[in-house]
C-alpha positions in Angstrom: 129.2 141.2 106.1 130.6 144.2 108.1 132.9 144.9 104.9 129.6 144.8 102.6 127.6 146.8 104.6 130.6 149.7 104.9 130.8 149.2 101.3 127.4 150.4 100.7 127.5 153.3 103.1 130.6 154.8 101.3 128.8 154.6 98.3 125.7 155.8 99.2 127.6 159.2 100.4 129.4 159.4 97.0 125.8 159.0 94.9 125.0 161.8 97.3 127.8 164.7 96.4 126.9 167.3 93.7 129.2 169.7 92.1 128.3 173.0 91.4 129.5 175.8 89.1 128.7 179.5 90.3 129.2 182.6 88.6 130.4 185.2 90.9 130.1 188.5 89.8 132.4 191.7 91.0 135.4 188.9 92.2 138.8 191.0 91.4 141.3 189.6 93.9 142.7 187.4 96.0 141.3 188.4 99.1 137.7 188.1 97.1 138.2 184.7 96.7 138.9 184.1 100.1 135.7 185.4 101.8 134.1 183.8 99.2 135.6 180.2 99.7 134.9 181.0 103.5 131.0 182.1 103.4 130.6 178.8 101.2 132.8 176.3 103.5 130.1 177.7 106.1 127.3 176.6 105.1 126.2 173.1 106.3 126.9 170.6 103.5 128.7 172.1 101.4 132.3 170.0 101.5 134.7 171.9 99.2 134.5 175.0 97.2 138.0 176.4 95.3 136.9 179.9 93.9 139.1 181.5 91.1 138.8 185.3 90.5 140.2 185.8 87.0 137.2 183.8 85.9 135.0 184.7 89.0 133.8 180.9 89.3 133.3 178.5 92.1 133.3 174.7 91.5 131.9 173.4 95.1 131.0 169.9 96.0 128.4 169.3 98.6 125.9 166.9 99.6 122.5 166.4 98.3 120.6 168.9 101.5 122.6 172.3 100.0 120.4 174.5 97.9 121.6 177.0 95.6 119.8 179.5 97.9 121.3 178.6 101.2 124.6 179.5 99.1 123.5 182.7 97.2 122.7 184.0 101.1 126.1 183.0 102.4 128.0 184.7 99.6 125.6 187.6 99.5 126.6 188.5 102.8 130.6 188.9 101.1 129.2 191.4 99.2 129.0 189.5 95.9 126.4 187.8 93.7 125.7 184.0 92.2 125.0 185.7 88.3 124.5 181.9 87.3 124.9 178.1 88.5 125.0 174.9 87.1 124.4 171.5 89.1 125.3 168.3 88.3 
């Protein structure tokens, strides 16, 4: 029963995860993509994010409670911009 029941829970936190793709404008270097990736690793929910400069994306996965505003504020503060995003 105990098996079952962890069963369930594991899968419940997998229906949970969404994966984003952000548009980051301004993104030019390494070091961009780290602050980036850092700002977004901050904010509560959010479980991975690998940034890529030479096509200024993210592709984060978080839980169900992140909003694409709670992220646009955290990279705002880097000094860049979400231009677009895409949830699924």
């Amino acid at each position: 029963m105990a098996r079952i029941i962890l069963v369930l829970s594991l899968c419940a936190v997998f229906l949970q995860a969404r994966e984003w793709t952000l548009r980051i404008g301004g993104m030019h270097c390494i070091a961009c993509t780290l602050a980036v990736k850092k700002a977004l690793m901050e904010v509560p929910g959010v479980r991975n994010a690998k940034v890529t400069f030479k096509n200024e994306t993210a592709l984060v996965d978080t839980d169900e409670s992140v909003t694409l505003n709670a992220m646009q504020t955290a990279v705002a503060r880097t000094g860049y911009a979400i231009t677009s995003a895409v949830s699924k």
